[in-house]
Phi, psi and omega in degrees: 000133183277186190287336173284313181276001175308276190290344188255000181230039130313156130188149188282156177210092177319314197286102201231151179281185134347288194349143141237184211253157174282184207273345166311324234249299180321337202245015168268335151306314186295343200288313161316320196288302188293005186272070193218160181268133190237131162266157208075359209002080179281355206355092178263031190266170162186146206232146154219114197272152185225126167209154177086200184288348179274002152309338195277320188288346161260333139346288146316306173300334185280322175298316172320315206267330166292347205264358177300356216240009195249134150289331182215089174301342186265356168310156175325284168334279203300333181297302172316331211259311202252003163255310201293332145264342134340286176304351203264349154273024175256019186285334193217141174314311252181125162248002199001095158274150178237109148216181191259136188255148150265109210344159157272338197295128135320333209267326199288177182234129170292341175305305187290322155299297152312337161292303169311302175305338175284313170301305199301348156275340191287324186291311167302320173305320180257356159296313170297344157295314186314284174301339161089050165246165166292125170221145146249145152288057208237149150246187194174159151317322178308316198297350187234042165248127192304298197324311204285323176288336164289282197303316173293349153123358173293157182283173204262034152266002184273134161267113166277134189257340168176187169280093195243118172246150210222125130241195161248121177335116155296341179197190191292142142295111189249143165319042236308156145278153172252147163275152167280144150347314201284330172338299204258006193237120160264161209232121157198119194236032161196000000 
């Protein structure tokens, strides 16, 4: 498959199995990620693969950083509510946060470095296509809470830019329609 169709037959897919992936397979993504244009070549990536049991532990954080935002986290209601998030990294074997450390370069910009991390999920997402694995992409409030950049263990200048949960499909990857291009593109040639 060439890289256009590579890129035009993406698509995230949540419904991911048990299995996991090998851990070979994982650092031929990351290897992929970093194959991105950086200015400055600040190389702001830093990966944190979570698998196993260190799902439970982005999970607590994630339920942590919901429940500062609740008057009473401890109601019925919100206890249901914050184990039912607990629970959403284990939807995938294998998690990747992805984030931009920030640079020693005067000159660089964290704007710009987080640009470089985006594409490097956008380079996972489609190497894992590539490879016929599941990929999603998330975010949340949580993922742009210093506690959450702490609790995974980044220094507190690092930004997480997301999440990439990665398996094997539990069931088909249905196609998307895409809009063209031409929707969103003006022209100035003269």
């Amino acid at each position: 498959m060439s890289i256009i169709e590579t890129i035009k037959n993406r698509n995230s897919h949540a419904f991911m199995s048990e299995q996991d992936i090998d851990p070979a397979v994982i650092r031929r993504l990351l290897d992929a990620a970093v194959c991105v244009p950086v200015h400055h070549r600040t190389d702001p990536w830093r990966f944190l693969v979570i698998r196993g049991a260190g799902r439970a532990k982005l999970g607590d954080v994630m339920a942590a950083h919901l429940a500062k935002g609740m008057d009473d986290p401890d109601s019925p209601v919100n206890t249901k509510f914050l184990d039912k998030i607990r629970k959403k990294p284990f939807r995938a074997p294998v998690i990747i946060a992805m984030a931009a450390a920030k640079s020693g370069c005067k000159q660089a910009l964290m704007v710009e470095d987080v640009a470089a991390l985006s594409a490097s999920c956008q380079n996972i997402l489609l190497a894992a296509a590539d490879l016929g694995l599941a990929a999603i992409w998330r975010t949340g409030s949580f993922t742009y809470a210093a506690e959450t950049v702490q609790a995974l263990g980044f220094d507190k200048d690092t930004q997480l830019v997301g999440f990439i949960y990665l398996g094997h499909p539990a069931k088909e990857i249905r196609q998307k329609e895409r809009p063209s291009a031409a929707e969103f593109t003006r022209w100035l040639d003269n």
